[in-house]
N, C-alpha and C positions, 0 to 999 in steps of 0.2 A: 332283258326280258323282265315284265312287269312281275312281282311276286302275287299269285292270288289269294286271296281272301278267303277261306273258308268259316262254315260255324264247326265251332267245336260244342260236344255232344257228351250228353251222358250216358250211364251204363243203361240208360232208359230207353239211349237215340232222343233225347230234349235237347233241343238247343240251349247253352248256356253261356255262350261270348263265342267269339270270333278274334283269328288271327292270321298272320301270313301263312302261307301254305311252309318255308322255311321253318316258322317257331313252331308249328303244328308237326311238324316232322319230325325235327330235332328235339322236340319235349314228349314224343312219343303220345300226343293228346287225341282220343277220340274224335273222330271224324266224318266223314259221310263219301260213298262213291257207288256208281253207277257200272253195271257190268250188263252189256248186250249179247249174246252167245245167237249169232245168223247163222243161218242153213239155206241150206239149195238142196229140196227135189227132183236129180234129174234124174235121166233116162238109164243111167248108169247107180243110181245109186245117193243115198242120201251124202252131203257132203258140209262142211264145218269150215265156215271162215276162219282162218288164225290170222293175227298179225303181230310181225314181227318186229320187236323194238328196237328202236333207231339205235344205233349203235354211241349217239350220243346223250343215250338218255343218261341220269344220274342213277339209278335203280332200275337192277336189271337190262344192260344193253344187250343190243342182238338174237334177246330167246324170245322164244313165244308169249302172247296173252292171249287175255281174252277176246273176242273179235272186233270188240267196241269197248272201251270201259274209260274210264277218268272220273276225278274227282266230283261233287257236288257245290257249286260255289255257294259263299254264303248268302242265304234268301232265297233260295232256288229248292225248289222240289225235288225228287229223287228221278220225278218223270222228268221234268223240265231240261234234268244235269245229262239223263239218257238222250234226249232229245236233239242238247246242244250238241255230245259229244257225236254223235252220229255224224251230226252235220260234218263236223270239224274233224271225225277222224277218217271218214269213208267217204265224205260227199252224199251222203243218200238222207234226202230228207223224208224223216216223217212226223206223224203226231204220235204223239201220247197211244191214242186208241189202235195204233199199226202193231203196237207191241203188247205181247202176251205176257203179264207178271206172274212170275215165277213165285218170289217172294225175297224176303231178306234174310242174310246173314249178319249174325252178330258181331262184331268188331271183337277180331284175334290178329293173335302172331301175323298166321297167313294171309291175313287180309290187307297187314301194315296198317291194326288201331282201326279199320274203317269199317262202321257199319255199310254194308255193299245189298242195293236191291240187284235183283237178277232179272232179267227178260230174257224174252226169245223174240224174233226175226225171222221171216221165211221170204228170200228175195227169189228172184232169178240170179243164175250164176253168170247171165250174160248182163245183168244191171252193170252201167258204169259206173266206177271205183274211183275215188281221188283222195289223195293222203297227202298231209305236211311231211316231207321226208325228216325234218330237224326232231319230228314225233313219233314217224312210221317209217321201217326200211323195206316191209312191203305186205302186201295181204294176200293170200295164200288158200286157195278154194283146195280141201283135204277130204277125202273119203271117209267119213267117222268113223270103221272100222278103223282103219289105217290112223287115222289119229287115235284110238285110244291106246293102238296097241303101244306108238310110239310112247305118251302119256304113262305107258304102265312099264315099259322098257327104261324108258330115258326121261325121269321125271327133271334132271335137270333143266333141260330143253324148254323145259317153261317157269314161270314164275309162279309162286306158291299162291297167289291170289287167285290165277287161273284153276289150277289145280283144285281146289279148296272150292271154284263157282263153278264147278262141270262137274263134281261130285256132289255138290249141294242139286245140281241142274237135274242131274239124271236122278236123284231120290225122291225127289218133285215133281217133276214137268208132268209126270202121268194126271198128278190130281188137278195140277193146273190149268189143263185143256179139257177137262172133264167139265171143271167152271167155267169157263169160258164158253163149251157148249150150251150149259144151262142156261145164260142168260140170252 
């Protein structure tokens, strides 16, 4: 498996050089990643994609993330990286303008170094789904009650990136959609 390229970033989020996603992790160096947090309005009740990582992943196998998220590669916008990963992690294409910007968080602990934009996603929960299993062990349509409670029960269960963009998600999202009405 190819190693990717990322830019590494300063405490500004500037790009400053670029290197394998391996030295980028192992040096602990600022970085860039993209986080999609979908929902389904049905009839039952609003409800929250999770997926759950491949048991083969190197970090974090088998617990929850975000719905969509992965790195930003290098030269690649933050929409761009959202855009890709959608494709590549769900199967669901869209543009740039399908998604509502939340905003960004700054690169911590939780994040693993990466400055992470946040979106939101509103599909049907009957849109068809397609995942790299070597990526994804599967995607998971949850009642947001029911997940936060787990979330606030059982934070292990998920990875502290998530954790840290659905707490960033919900102190935000209200002024978010407010903008978005505006325009």
């Amino acid at each position: 498996m190819p190693d990717d390229i990322f830019d590494i970033v300063d405490e500004n989020d500037r790009v400053v050089g670029s290197a394998p996603r391996s030295e980028v992790h192992a040096k602990g160096l600022l970085h860039r990643s993209a986080h999609v947090l979908i929902f389904s309005d049905s009839g039952g009740g609003r409800k929250i994609l999770l997926q759950k990582r491949s048991k083969f992943k190197d970090s974090h196998p088998g617990i929850y993330t975000t719905s969509c998220s992965g790195h930003v590669d290098s030269g690649e916008t933050y929409d761009e990286g959202a855009v890709r990963e959608m494709r590549e992690e769900t199967g669901v294409r869209v543009s740039p303008s399908d998604l509502l910007k939340i905003g960004k968080i700054r690169a911590c602990r939780d994040t693993g170094n990466e400055f992470s934009y946040v979106y939101e996603l509103k599909i049907p929960e009957s849109a068809p789904l397609k995942f790299p299993p070597e990526e994804v062990e599967s995607l998971d349509w949850v009642y947001v009650a029911d997940f936060e409670k787990s979330l606030s029960g059982h934070p292990e269960k998920f990875t502290p990136a998530f954790a840290r963009v659905y707490e960033f998600y919900k102190e935000r999202a209200g002024g978010a959609r407010q903008n978005q009405k505006s325009k």
